[in-house]
N, C-alpha and C positions, 0 to 999 in steps of 0.2 A: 430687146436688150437696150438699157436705157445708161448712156456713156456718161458720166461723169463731169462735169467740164468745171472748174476752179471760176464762180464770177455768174455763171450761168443763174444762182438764185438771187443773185442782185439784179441783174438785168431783170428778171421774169416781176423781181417785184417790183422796182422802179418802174418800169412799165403799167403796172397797176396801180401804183401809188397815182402816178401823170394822167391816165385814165380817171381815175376819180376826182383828181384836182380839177381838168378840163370839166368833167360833169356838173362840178361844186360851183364852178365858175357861167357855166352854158344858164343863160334866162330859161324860165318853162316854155316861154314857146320857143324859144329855137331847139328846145329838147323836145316839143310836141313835132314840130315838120321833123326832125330827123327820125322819132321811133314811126311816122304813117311814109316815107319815101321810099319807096321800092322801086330800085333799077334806076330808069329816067322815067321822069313824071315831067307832066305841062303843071305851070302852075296854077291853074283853073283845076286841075286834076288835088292836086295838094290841099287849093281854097275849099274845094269841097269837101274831102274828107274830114278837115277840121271843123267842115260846117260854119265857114266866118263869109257871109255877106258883103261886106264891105270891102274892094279890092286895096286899096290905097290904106286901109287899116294893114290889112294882110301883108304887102307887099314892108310897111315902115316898121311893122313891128313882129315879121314872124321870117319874111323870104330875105328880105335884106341884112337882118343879125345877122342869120344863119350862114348868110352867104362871104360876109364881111370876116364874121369869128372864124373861117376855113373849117364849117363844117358841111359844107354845099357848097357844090361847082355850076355852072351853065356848061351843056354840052355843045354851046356854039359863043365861045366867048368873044370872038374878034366883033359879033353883028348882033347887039345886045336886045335890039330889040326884032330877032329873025322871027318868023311866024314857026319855023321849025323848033325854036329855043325849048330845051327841056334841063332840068335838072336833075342832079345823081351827088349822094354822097362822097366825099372823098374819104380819103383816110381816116380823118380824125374824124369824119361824122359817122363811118363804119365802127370805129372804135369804142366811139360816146354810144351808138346804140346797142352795143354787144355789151358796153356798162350797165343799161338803165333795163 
């Protein structure tokens, strides 16, 4: 049974609408590292799947957007450079990929 609620189809589409805005705005590669990240990933795990060679390319133009625009978190933020450090999408980078 599905309740009625007065506002409810504005919300469901402004939400959509912001989704695709974000999308329209997100570079290709920070929309590439978002649709290959599953769960928490190392970021060697990530350079690989894109298949990009060069760490310092990777890092300035694919993990750092991404991470900068709040569509990717570090799951060890206080100790940026821990040997444990992995990353996982956050909200909006759950969002952007449930768009793309």
């Amino acid at each position: 049974m599905t309740i009625w609620r007065p506002g409810a189809q504005v919300t469901a589409q402004a939400s959509v609408q912001a989704t695709a805005q974000v999308g329209a705005q997100a570079t290709k590669e920070v929309k590439r590292v978002v649709l290959v990240l599953e769960g928490e990933m190392k970021s060697a795990e990530i350079q690989a799947i894109l298949q990009l060679k060069h760490r310092g390319y990777f890092k300035n133009n694919y993990l750092d957007p991404s991470i900068i625009e709040g569509f990717v978190e570090l799951t060890v933020p206080d100790i940026l450079k821990s040997p444990n450090q992995m990353y996982r999408l956050t909200q909006k980078g759950i969002e952007l990929k449930k768009y793309l």
